[in-house]
N, CA and C atoms as a LAMMPS dump frame, in Angstrom:
ITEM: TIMESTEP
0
ITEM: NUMBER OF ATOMS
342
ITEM: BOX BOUNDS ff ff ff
-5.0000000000000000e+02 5.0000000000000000e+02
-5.0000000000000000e+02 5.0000000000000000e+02
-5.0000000000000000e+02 5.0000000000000000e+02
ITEM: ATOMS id mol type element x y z
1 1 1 N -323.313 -4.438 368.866
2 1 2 C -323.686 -4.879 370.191
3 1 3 C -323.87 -3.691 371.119
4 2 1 N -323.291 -2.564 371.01
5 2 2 C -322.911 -1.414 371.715
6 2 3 C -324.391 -1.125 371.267
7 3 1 N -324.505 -0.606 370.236
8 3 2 C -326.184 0.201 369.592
9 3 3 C -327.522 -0.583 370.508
10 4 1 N -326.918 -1.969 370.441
11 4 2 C -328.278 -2.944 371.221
12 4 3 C -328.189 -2.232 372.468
13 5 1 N -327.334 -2.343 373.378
14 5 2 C -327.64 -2.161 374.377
15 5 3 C -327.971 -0.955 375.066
16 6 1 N -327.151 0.292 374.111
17 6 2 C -327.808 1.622 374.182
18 6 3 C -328.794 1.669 373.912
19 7 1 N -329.726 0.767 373.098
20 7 2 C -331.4 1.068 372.499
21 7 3 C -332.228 0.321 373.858
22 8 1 N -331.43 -0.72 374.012
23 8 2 C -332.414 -1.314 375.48
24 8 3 C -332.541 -0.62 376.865
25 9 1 N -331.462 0.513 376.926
26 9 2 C -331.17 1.244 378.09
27 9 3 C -332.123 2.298 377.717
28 10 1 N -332.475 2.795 376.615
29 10 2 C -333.31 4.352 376.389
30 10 3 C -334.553 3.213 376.692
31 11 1 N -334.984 2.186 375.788
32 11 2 C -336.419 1.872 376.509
33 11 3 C -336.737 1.503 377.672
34 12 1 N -335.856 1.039 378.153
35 12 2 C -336.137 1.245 380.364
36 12 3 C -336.337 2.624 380.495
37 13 1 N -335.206 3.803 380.375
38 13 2 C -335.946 4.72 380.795
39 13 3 C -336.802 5.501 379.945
40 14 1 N -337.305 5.225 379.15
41 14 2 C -338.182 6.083 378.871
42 14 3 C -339.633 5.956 379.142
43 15 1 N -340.059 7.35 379.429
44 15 2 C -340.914 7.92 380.184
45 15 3 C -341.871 8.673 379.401
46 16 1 N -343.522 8.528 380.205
47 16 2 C -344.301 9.11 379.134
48 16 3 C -344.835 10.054 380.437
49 17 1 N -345.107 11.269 379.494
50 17 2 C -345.58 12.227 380.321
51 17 3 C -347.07 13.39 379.99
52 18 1 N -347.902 12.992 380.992
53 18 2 C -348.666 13.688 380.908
54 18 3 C -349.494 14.484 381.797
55 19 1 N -349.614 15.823 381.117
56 19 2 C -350.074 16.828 381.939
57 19 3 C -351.562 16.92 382.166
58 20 1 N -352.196 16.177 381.893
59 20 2 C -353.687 15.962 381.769
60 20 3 C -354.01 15.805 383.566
61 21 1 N -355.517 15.64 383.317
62 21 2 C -356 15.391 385.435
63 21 3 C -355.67 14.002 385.433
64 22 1 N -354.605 13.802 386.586
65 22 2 C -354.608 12.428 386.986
66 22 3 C -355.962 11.505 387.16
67 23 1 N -356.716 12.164 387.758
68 23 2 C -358.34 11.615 388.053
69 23 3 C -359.264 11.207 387.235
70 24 1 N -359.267 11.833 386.162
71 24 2 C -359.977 11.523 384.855
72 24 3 C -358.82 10.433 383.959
73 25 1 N -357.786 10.551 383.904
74 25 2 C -356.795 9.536 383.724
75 25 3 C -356.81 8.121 384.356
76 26 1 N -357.609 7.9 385.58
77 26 2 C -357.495 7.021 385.838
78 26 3 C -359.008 6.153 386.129
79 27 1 N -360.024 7.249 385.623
80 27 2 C -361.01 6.566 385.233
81 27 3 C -361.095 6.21 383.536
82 28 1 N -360.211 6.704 382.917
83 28 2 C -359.947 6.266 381.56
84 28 3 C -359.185 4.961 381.827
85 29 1 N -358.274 4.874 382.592
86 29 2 C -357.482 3.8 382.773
87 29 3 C -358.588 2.147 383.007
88 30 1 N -359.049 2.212 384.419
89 30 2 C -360.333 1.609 384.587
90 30 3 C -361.007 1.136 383.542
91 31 1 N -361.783 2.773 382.312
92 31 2 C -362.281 1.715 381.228
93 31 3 C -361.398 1.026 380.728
94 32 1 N -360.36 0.964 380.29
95 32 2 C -359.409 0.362 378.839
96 32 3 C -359.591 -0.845 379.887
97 33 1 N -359.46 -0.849 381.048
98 33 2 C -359.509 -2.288 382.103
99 33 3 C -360.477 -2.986 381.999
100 34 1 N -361.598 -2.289 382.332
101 34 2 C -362.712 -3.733 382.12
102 34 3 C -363.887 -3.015 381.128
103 35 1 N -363.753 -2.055 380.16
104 35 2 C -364.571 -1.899 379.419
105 35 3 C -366.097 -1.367 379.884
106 36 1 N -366.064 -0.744 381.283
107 36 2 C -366.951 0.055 382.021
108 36 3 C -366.633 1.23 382.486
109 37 1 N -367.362 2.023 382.639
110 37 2 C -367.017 3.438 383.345
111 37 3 C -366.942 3.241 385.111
112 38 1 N -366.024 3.52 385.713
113 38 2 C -365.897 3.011 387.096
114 38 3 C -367.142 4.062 388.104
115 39 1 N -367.154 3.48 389.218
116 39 2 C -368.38 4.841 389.879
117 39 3 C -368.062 5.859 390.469
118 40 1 N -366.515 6.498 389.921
119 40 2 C -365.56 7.502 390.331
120 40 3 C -366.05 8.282 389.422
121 41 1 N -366.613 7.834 387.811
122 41 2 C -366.383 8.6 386.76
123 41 3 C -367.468 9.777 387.17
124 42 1 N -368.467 9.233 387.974
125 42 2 C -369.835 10.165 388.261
126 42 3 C -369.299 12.008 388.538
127 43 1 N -367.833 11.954 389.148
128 43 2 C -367.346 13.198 389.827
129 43 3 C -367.104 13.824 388.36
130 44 1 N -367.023 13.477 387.351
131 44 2 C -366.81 14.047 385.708
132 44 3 C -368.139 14.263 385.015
133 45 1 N -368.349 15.55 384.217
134 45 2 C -369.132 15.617 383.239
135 45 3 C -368.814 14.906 382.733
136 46 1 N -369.945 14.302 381.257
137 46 2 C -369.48 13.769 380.149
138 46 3 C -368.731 14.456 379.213
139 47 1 N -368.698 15.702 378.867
140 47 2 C -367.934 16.54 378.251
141 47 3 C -366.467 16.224 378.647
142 48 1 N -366.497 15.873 380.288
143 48 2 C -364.646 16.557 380.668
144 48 3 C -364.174 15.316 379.99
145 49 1 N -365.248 14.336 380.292
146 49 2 C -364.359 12.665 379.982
147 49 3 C -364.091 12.455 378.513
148 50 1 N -365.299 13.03 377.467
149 50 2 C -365.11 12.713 376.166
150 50 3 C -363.738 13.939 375.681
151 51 1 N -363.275 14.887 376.651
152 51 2 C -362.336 15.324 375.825
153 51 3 C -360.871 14.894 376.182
154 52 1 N -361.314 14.453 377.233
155 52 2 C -359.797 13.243 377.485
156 52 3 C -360.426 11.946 376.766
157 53 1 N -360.778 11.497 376.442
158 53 2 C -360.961 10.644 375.43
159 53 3 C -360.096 10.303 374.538
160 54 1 N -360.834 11.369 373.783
161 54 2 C -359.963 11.913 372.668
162 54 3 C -359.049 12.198 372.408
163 55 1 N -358.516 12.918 373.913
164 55 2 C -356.872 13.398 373.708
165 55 3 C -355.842 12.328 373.75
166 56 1 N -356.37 11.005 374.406
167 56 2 C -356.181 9.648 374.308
168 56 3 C -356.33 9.166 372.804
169 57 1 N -357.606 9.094 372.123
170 57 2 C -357.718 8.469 370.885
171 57 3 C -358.811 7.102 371.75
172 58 1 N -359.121 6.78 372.244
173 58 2 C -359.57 6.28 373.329
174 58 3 C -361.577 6.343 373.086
175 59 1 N -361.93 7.299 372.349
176 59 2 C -363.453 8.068 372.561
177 59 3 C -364.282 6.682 372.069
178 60 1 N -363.976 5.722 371.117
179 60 2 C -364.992 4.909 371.094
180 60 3 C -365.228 3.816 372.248
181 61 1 N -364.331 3.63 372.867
182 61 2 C -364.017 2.63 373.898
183 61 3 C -365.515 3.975 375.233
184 62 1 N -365.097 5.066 375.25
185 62 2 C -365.801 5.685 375.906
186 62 3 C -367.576 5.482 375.435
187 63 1 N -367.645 5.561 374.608
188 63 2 C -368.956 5.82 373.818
189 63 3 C -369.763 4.326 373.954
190 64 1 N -368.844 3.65 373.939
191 64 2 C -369.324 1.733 374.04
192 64 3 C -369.681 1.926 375.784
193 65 1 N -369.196 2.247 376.385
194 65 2 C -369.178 2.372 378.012
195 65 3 C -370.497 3.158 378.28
196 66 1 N -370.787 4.108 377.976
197 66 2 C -371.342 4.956 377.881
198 66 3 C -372.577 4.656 377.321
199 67 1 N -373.113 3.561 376.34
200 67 2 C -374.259 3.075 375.764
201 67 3 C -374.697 2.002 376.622
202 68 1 N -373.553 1.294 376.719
203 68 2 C -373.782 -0.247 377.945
204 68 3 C -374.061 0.233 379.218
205 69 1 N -373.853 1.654 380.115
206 69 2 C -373.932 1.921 381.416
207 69 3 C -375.516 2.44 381.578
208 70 1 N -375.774 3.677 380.138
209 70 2 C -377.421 3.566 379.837
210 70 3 C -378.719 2.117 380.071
211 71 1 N -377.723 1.343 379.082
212 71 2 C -378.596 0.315 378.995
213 71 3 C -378.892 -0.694 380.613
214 72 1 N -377.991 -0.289 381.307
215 72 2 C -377.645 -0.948 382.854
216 72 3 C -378.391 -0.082 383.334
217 73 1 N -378.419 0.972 383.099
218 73 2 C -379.253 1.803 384.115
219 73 3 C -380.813 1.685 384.179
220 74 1 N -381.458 1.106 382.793
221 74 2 C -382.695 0.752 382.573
222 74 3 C -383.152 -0.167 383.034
223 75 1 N -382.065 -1.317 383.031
224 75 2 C -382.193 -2.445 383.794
225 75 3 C -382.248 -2.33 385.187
226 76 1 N -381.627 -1.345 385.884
227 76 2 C -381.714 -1.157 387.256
228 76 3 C -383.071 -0.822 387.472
229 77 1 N -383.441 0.313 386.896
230 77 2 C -385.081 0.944 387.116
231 77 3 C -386.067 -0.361 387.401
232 78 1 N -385.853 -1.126 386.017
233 78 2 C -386.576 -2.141 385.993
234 78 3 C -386.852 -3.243 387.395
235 79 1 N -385.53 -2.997 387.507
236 79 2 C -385.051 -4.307 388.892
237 79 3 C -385.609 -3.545 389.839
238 80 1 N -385.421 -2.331 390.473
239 80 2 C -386.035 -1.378 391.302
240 80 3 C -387.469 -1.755 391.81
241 81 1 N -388.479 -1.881 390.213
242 81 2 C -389.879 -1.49 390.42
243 81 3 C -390.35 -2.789 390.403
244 82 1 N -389.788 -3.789 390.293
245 82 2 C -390.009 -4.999 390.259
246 82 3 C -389.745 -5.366 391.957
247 83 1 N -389.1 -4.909 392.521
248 83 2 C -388.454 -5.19 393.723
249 83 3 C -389.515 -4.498 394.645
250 84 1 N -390.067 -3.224 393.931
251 84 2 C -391.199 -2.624 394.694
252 84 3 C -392.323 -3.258 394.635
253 85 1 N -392.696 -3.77 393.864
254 85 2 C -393.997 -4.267 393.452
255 85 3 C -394.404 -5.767 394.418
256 86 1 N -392.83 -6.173 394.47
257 86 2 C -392.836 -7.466 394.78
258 86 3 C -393.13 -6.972 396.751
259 87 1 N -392.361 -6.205 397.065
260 87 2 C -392.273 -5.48 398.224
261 87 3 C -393.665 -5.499 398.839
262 88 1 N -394.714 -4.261 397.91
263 88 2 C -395.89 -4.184 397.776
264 88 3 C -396.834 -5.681 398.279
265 89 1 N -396.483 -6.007 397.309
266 89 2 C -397.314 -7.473 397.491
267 89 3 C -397.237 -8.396 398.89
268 90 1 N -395.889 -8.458 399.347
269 90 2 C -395.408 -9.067 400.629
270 90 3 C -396.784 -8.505 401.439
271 91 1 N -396.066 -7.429 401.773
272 91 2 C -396.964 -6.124 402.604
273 91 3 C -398.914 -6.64 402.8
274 92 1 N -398.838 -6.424 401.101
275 92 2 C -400.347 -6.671 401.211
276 92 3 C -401.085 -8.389 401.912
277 93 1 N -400.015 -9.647 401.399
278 93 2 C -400.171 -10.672 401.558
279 93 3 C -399.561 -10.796 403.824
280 94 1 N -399.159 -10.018 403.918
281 94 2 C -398.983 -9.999 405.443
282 94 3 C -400.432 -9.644 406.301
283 95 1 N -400.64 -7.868 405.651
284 95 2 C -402.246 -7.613 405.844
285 95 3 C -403.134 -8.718 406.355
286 96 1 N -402.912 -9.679 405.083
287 96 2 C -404.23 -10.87 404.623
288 96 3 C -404.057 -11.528 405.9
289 97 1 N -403.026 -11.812 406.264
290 97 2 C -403.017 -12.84 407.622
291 97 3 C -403.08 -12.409 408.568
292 98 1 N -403.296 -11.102 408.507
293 98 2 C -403.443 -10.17 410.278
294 98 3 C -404.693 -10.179 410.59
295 99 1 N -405.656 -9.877 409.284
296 99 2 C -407.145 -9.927 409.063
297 99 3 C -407.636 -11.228 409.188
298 100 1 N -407.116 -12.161 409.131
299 100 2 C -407.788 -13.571 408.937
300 100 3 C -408.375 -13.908 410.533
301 101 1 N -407.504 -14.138 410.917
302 101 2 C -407.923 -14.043 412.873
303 101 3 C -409.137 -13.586 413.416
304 102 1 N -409.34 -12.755 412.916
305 102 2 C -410.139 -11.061 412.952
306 102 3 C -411.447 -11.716 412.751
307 103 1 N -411.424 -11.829 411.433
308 103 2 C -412.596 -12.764 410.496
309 103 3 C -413.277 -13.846 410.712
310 104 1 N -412.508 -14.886 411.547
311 104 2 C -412.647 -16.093 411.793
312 104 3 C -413.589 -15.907 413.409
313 105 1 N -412.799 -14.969 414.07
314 105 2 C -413.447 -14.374 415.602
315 105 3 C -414.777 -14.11 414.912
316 106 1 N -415.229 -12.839 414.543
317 106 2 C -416.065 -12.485 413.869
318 106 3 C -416.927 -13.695 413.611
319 107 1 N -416.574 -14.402 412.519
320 107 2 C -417.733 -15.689 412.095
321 107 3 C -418.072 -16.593 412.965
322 108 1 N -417.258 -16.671 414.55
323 108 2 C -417.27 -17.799 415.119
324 108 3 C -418.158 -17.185 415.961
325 109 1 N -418.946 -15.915 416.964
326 109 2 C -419.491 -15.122 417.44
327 109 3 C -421.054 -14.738 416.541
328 110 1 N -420.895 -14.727 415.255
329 110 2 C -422.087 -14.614 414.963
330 110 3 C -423.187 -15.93 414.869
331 111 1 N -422.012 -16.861 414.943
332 111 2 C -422.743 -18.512 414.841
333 111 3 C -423.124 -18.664 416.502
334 112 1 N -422.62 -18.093 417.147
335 112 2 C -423.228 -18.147 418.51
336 112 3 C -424.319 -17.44 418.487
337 113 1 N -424.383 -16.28 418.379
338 113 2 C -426.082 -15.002 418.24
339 113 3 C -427.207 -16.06 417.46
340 114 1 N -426.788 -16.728 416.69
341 114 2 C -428.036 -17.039 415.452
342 114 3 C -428.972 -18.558 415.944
């Protein structure tokens, strides 16, 4: 009974310690959390992060993050130029109705001359 309770007292205190950058530690933390790279990680090369990775054991969880944030980023472009295009078009379809007025004056003036 004595051994139990000495073994339950060392695992309360025991303590893990590491000398690594808190900062990159806690964008590692973040991924293991939701399986994304947070938008803190941007202040890190990819180098600094894949070697805390590793020093974790951690690097495929990085590498999955790291393929899925690519693939998000393409999708953004996409959403971007789609958003422009659509933008574009507003613009041009506003034009159309500024001119229409214009046009209509115009046709209604030459039916008077003729």
């Amino acid at each position: 009974m004595f051994i139990n309770a000495q073994k339950e007292r060392e695992r309360e205190t025991l303590t893990w310690f590491s000398d690594l950058d808190p900062q990159i530690f806690s964008v590692l933390l973040s991924l293991l959390r939701s399986n994304r790279l947070p938008s803190t990680s941007r202040r890190f090369s990819m180098q600094e992060l894949a070697d805390e990775a590793i020093y974790y054991g951690i690097e495929s969880h990085l590498r999955s993050a790291s393929d899925e944030g690519e693939d998000s980023s393409a999708a953004l472009k996409r959403k971007k130029k789609a958003f422009t295009r659509e933008r574009e078009r507003e613009r041009e379809r506003e034009r159309e109705r500024e001119r229409e007025p214009k046009l209509k004056k115009k046709a209604a003036a030459a039916r008077v001359f003729t």
